[in-house]
C-alpha positions in Angstrom: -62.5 -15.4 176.9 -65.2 -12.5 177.0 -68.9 -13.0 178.7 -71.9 -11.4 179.2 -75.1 -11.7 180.5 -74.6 -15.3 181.2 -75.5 -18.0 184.3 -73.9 -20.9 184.4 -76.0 -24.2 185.3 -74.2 -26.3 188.9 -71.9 -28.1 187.4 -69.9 -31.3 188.9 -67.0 -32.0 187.5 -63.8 -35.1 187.6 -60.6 -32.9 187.9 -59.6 -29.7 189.0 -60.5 -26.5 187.1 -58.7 -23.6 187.9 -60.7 -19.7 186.7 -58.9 -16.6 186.6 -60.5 -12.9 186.4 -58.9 -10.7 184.3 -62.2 -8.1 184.3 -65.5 -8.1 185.0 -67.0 -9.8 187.9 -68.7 -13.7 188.9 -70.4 -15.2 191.5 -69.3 -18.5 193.1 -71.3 -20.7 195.2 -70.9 -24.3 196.7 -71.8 -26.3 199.6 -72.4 -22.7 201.3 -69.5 -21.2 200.4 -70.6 -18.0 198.3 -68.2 -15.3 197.2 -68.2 -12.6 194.4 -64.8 -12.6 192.7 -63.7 -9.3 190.6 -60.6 -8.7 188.5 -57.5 -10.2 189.9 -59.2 -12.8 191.3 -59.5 -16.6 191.0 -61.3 -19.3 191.9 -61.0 -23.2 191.5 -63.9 -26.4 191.4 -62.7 -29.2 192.8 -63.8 -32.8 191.6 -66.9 -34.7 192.4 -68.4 -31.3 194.5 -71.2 -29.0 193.1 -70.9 -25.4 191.9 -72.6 -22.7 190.3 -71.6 -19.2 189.1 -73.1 -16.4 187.7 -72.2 -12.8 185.9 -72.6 -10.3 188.5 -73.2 -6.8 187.0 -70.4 -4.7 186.5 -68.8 -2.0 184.3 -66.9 -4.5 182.3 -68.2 -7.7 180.4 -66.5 -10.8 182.5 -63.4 -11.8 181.2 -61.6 -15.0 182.6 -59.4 -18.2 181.6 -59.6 -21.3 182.9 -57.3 -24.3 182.9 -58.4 -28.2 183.6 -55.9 -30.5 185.7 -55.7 -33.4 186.9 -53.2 -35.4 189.3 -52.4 -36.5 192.8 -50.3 -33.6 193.4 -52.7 -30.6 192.3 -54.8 -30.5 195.3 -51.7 -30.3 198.3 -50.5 -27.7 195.8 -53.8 -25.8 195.7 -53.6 -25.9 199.9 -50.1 -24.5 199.6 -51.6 -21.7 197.7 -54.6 -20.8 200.2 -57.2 -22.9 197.7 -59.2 -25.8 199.8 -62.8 -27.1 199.0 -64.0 -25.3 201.7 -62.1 -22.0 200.4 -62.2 -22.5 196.9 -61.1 -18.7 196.1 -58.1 -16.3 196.5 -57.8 -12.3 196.0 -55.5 -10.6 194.4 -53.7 -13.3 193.0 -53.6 -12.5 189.4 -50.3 -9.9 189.4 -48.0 -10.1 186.0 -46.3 -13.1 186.8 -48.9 -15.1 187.4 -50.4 -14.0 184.0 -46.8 -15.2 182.2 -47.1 -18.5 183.7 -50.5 -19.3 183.0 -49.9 -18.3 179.0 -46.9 -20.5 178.9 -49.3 -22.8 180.9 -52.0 -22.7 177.9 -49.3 -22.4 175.3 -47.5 -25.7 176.8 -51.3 -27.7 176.8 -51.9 -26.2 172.9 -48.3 -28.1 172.3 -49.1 -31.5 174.2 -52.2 -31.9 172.3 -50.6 -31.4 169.0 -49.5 -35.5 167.3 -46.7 -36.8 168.6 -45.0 -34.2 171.5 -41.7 -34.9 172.4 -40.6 -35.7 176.0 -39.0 -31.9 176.2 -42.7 -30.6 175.6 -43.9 -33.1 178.5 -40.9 -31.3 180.6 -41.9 -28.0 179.7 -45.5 -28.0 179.9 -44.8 -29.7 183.8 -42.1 -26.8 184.4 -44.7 -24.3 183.6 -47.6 -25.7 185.9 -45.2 -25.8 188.6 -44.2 -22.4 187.9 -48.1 -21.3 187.7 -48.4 -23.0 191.6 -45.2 -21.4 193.0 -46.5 -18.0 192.0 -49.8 -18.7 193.2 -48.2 -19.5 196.9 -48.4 -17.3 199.6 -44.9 -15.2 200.2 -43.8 -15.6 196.7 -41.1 -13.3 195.1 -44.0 -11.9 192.9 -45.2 -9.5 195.6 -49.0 -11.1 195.7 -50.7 -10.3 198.6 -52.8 -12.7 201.0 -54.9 -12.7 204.2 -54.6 -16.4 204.4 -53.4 -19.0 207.4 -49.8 -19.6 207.4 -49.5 -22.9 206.2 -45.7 -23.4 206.0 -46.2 -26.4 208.1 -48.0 -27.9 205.7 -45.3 -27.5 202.9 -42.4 -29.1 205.3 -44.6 -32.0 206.1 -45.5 -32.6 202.4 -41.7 -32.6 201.7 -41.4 -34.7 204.7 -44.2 -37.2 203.5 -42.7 -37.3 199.8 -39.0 -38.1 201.1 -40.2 -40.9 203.4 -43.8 -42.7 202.2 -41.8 -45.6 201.0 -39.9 -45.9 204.5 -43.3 -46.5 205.9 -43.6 -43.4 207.9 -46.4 -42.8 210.6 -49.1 -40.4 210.8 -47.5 -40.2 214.5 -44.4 -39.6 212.9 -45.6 -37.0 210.4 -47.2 -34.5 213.2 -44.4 -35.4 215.5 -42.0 -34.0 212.7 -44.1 -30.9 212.1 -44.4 -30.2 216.3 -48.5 -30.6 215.8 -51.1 -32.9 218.1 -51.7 -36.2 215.8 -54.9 -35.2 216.6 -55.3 -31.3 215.4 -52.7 -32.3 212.6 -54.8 -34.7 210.7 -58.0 -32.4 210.9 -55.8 -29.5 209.5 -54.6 -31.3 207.0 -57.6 -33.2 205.8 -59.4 -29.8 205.7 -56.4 -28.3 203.1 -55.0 -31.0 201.3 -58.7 -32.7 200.6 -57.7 -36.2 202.3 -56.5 -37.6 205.2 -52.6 -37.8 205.9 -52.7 -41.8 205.8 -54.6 -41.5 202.8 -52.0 -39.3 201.2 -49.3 -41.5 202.2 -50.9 -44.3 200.9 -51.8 -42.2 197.2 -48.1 -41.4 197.6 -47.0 -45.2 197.5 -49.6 -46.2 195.0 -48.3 -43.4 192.1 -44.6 -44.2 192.8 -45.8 -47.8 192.0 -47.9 -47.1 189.3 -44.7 -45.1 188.0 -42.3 -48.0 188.7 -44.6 -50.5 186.8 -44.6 -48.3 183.7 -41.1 -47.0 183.6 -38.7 -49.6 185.0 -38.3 -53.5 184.2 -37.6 -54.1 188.2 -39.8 -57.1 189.4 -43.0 -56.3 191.4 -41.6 -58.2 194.2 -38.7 -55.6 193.8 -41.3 -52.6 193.8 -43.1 -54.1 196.6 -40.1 -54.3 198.9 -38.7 -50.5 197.6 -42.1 -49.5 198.8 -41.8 -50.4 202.2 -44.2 -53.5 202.0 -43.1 -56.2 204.0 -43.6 -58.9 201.0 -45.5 -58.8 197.5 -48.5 -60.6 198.9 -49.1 -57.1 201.6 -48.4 -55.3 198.3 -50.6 -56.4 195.9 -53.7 -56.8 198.4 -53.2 -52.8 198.6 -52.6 -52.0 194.9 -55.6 -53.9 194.3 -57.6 -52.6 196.9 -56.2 -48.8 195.9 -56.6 -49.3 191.8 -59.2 -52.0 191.5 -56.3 -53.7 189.1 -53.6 -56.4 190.0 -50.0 -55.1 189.4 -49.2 -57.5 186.8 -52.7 -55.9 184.9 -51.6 -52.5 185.2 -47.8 -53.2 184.1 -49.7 -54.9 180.8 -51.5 -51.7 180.5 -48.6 -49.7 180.3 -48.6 -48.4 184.3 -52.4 -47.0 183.8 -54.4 -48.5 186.2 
């Protein structure tokens, strides 16, 4: 998509929405963070935080795409790939692979919406968003270059908090595994994943629940106690508490809370 001579008004938005420069040039500001992004570029707004950005004059019109996501799992993937709320912007990210993935990204969305996708379209358009975040990481195969912290702590410790949530693993335990202070661990991650790591160990039980409800017939004493809860009274008090919905509502409504 082409622009020219445009501003756009602050805008808050619910999900994440990723913007790629192709040409031209924009100016990005929020929550003083201000940066002017040219092509090659991207940037990303993060939910329920302000921004505003503007055409700033150059020898081409501007020329970006954007996608919209949503999900638990797109912000730890953002921080894997140098993006946070308080760095909402990469250089020199947008090389020929990550170009391929984000059209098979769009083409896979064009698809979903279209009546009645199949669950090998579902599979696809997810393969190609994970394919869009591995090429967006730092130290890919695809040769893009970045000034960014390491971070590859972070990625062993999400891996680490995935495997083990529902064994009802410790922040203690968490920075212990990654050789990190509890202390300078949970500031570092808040600041890149968006949350604090007992948060995201806690959003990590709730989807697997959510998930359970929806795709299995196992009872929601069984969930409970696959979880890591100690009974299904502990389990529900936090479901409810976390999705504002009893268990039993959200299995009626299909595993949406």
């Amino acid at each position: 998509m082409s622009l020219c001579c445009l501003r756009f008004v602050p805008r808050r938005i619910e999900c994440y929405s990723l913007h790629l420069v192709y040409e031209g040039s924009v100016r990005l500001e929020s929550e003083g963070v201000a940066a002017d992004l040219r092509k090659g570029d991207l940037f990303c707004l993060f939910p329920d935080r302000t921004y505003d950005y503007r055409i700033v004059p150059d020898d081409e019109p501007l020329r970006m795409s954007w996608l919209a996501i949503d999900g638990g799992r797109v912000g730890p993937l953002l921080a894997l790939a140098g993006i946070t709320p308080e760095r909402p912007y990469a250089r020199r990210r947008l090389n020929a692979l990550v170009k391929e993935a984000v059209e098979r990204t769009i083409a896979g969305l064009i698809r979903a919406e279209r009546p009645g996708p199949g669950p090998a379209e579902a599979l696809l358009l997810q393969a190609s968003i994970c394919e869009l975040f591995a090429r967006l990481m730092p130290g890919d195969a695809s040769g893009s270059g970045c000034d960014d912290e390491p971070i590859g702590w972070l990625r062993d410790c999400l891996s680490f908090m995935e495997l083990h949530a529902a064994e009802g693993v410790t922040v203690q335990q968490v920075a212990d595994y990654a050789g990190i202070h509890r202390s300078y661990f949970s500031s570092r991650f808040a600041r890149l994943v968006g949350m604090s790591p007992q948060k995201y160990l806690q959003k990590i039980r709730m989807d697997k629940a959510s998930r359970l409800l929806a795709e299995t017939e196992a009872t929601i004493t069984e969930i409970a106690l696959s979880l890591g809860y100690p009974n299904l009274y502990t389990f529900t008090r936090a479901f409810k508490t976390y999705f504002k919905a009893t268990p039993m509502a959200c299995r009626a409504a299909g595993g949406r809370a």
